[in-house]
C-alpha positions in Angstrom: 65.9 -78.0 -5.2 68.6 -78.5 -2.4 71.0 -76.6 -5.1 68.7 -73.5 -5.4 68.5 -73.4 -1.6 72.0 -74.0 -1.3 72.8 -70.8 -3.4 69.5 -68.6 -1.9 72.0 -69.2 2.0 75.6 -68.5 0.2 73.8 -65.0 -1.2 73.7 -63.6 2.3 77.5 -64.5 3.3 76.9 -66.4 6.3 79.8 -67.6 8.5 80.0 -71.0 10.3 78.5 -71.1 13.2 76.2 -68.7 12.2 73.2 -69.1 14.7 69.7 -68.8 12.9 66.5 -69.2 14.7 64.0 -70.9 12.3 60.3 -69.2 13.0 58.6 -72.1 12.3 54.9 -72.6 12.6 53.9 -76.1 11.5 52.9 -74.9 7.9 53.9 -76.1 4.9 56.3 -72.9 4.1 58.0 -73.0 7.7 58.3 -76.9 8.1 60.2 -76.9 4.4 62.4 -74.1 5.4 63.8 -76.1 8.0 64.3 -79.2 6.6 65.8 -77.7 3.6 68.2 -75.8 6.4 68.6 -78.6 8.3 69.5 -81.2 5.5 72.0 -78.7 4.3 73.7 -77.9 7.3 76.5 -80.5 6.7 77.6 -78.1 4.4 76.3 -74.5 5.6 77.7 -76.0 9.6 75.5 -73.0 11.0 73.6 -73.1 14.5 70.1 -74.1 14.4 67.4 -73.7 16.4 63.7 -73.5 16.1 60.8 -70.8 17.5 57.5 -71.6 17.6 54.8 -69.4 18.1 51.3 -70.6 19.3 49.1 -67.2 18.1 45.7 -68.7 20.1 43.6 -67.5 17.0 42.9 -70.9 16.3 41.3 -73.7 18.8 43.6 -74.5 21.7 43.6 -78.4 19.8 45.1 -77.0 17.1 47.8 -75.5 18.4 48.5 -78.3 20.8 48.5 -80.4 17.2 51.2 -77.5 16.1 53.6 -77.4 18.9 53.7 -81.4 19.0 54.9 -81.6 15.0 57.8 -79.0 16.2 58.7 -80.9 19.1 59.0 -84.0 17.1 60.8 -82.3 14.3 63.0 -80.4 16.7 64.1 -83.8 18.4 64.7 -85.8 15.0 67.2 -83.0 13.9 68.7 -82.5 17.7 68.1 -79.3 17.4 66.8 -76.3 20.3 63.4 -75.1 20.0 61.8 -72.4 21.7 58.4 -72.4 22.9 56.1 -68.9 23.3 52.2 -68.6 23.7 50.3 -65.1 22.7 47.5 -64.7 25.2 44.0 -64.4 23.8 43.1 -61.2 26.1 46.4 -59.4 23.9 44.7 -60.3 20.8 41.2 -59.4 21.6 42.6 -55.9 22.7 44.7 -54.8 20.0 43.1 -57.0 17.0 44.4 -60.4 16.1 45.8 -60.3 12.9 48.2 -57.1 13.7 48.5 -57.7 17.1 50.0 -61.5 16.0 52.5 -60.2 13.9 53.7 -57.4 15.9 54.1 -60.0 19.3 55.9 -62.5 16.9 58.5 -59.9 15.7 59.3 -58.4 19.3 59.7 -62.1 20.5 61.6 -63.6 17.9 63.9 -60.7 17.8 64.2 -60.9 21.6 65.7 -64.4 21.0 69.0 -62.7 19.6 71.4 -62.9 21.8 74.1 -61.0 19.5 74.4 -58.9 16.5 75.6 -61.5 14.4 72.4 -63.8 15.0 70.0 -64.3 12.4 66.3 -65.3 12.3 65.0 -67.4 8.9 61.3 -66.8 7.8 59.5 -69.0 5.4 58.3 -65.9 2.9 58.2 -67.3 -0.7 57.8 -66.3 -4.4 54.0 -66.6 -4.2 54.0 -64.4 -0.9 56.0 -61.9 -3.1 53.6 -61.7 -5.8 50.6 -61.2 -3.5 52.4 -58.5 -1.3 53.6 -56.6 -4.7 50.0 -56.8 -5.9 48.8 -55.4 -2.6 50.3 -52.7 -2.6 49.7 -51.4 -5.8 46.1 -51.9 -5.2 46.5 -49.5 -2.3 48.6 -46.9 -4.4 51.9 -47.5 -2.6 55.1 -45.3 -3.6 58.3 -46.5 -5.1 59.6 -47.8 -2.0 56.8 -49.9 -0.8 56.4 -51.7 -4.5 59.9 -53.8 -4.2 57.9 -55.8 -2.5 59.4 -58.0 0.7 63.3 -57.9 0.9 65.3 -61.1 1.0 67.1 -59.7 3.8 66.6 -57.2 6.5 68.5 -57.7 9.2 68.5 -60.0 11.7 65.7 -61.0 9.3 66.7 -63.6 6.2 64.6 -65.0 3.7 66.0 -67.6 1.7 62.8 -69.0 0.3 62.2 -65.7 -1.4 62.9 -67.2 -5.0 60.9 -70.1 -4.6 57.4 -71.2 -5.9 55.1 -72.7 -3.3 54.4 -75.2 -5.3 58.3 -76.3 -5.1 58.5 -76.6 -1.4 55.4 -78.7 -1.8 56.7 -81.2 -4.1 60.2 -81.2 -1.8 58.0 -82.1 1.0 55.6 -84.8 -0.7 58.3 -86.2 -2.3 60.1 -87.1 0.8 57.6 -87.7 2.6 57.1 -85.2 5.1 54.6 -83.8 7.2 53.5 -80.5 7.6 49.8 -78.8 9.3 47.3 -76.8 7.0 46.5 -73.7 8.9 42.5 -73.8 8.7 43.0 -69.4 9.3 44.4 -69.7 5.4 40.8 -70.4 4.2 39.1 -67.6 6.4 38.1 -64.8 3.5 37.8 -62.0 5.9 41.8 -62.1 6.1 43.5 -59.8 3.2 46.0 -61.8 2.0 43.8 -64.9 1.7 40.7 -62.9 -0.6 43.5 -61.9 -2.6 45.0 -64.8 -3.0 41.9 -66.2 -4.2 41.9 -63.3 -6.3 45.1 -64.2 -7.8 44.0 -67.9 -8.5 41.2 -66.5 -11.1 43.8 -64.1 -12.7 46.2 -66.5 -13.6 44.6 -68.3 -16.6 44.2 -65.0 -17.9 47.8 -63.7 -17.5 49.7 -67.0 -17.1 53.1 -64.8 -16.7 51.4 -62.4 -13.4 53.9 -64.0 -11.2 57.0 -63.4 -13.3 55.9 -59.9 -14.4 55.3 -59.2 -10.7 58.5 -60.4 -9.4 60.5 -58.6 -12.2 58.8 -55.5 -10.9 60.1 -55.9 -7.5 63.5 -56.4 -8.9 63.9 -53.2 -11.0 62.0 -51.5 -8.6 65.1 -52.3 -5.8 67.0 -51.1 -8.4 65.4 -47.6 -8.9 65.3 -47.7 -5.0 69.1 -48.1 -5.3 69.5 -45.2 -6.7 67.4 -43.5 -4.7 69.5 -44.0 -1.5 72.6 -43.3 -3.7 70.7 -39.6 -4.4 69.2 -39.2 -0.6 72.8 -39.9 0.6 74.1 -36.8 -1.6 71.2 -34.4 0.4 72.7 -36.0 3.8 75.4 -33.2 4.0 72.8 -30.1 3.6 70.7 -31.2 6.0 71.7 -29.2 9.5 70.3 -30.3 13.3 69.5 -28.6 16.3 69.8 -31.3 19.3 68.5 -27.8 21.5 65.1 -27.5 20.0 65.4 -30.4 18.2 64.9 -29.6 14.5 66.2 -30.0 11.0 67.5 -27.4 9.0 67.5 -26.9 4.8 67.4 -25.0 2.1 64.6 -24.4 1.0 65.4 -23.7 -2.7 67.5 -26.5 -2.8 64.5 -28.8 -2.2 62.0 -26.9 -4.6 64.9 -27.7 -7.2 65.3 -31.8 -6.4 63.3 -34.2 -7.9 60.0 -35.2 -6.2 61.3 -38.8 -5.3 64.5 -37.5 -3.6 61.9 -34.8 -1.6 59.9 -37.7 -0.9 62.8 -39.5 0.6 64.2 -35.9 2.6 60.7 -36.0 4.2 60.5 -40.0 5.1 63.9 -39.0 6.5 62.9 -36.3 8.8 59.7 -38.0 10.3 61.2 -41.3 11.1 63.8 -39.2 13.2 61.4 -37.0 15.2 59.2 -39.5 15.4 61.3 -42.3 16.6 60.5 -44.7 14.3 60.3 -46.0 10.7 57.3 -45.1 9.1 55.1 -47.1 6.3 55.5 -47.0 3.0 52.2 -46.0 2.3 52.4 -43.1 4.6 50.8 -40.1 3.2 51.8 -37.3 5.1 55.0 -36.5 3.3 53.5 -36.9 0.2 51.0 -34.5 1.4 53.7 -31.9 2.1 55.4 -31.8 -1.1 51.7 -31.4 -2.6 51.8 -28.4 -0.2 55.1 -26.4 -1.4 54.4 -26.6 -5.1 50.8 -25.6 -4.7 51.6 -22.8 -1.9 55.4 -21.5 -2.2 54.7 -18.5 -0.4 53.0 -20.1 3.0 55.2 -19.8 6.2 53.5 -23.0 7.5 53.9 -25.8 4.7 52.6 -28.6 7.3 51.5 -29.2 10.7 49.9 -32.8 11.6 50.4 -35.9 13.7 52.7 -33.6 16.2 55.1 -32.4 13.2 54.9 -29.2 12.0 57.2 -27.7 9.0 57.9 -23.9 7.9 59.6 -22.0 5.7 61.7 -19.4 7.1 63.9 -17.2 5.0 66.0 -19.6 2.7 65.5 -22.1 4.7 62.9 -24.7 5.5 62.3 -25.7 9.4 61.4 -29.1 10.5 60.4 -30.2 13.7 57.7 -31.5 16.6 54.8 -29.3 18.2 
């Protein structure tokens, strides 16, 4: 076990001194992550430190039950830890499940103090599977289906090729104690109806998990090659900072193949928009639909503040 984990922290080429905040929650997952980090950090001689995240979903006793396990887990390694309460009136406005993740991700990535940092999460081969499987229920592209990455920076995940069931028997077996999150049982929660889901599957197709995983691997593959294929388009692709807008011909798109439109598209909204948008998203896909079924319209698109034309040879991309 300690070897597998060993090799999981080489793979991302991680100097000494290399300081990784642990999001740990009191679970099973999180607590092993950092004892397996912590017990290997005679060798690994990286900074540790621990953040702990009290969401308020759950009775206030609970969490106080939570934060106490870290504090006595942060004092037997010596190690920093770092304390942060989500108010209940946040959740109740913006919804809790979302809203959780979204405030733990701003605040753990505002514990970075420099490029270089790094923040461990606890995701695992199971959480893998039941991502993967998510999101082909929900019809996701090529993108969305290679599943969680192992790395993402500052994010690192060097659980990622473990079973569950192996960080439990690391933990029983040296006695350790961890918290069962009562929220895992609640079947109004995605991820835990489909994991339930999963559990009835299995005897039926005893190999799910590796099938699913192998999935996720060639699909990072394909997704490889991709990039290598989007990076090509990169160079036809003019901008106008004045307007702003995107500029490109638009013979040489009708000619690509529809996963390298796809990608032009994705491209192009996440920089008017600002942001990086879902996998799942379906306006792009929407305006590829619209070009092969309607060369000859001027306006190929117009929605959530983009609008895209065709003018000439050329094809015209930019906000309301």
């Amino acid at each position: 076990m300690l070897n597998q984990f060993l090799k999981a922290i080489q793979s991302f080429h991680l100097p000494q001194k290399t300081r990784i905040i642990v999001a740990t929650s009191a679970g099973l997952d999180s607590v092993a992550l950092l004892h397996l980090l912590a017990r290997t950090n005679h060798l690994s001689q990286f900074t540790l430190e621990i953040a702990h995240l009290t969401h308020n979903i759950r009775s206030s006793e609970e969490g106080e039950m939570d934060k106490a396990l870290i504090q006595q887990l942060a004092d037997s390694y010596q190690l920093p830890v770092h304390f942060y309460t989500l108010q209940r009136d946040t959740l109740n406005k913006y919804g809790h499940e979302q809203m959780a993740r979204t405030e733990r991700q701003r605040w753990l990535f505002s514990l970075c103090q420099t490029d270089e940092d790094k923040i461990a999460l606890a995701h695992h081969a199971d959480d893998q599977v039941e991502t993967i499987f998510m999101r082909l229920q929900k019809n996701y592209p090529l993108k969305g289906l290679k599943g969680i990455s192992a790395e993402s920076h500052p994010i690192i995940r060097p659980l990622l090729a473990m079973k569950k069931s192996q960080l439990r028997q690391f933990l029983e077996a040296n006695h350790l104690t961890w918290h069962e999150d009562s929220t895992n049982q609640d079947p109004s929660i995605e991820r835990n109806y489909l994991r339930a889901q999963l559990q009835h599957i299995t005897p039926y197709w005893p190999t799910m998990m590796q099938n699913l995983i192998h999935l996720g691997v060639i699909t990072t593959e394909y997704n490889q090659l991709l990039d290598y294929l989007f990076t090509e388009e990169l160079s036809h692709i003019r901008y106008d900072a004045s307007i702003p807008h995107f500029i490109y011909p638009y013979n040489r798109f009708t000619h690509l193949p529809n996963l390298v439109r796809n990608e032009l598209i994705f491209y192009w909204f996440n920089q008017l928009m600002k942001g990086i948008i879902r996998a799942d998203y379906r306006l792009p896909l929407k305006f590829i639909q619209n070009i092969n079924l309607f060369p000859q319209r001027t306006t190929l698109l117009r929605g959530h503040g983009i609008i895209i034309r065709r003018k000439k040879s050329n094809l015209y991309i930019s906000k309301e």
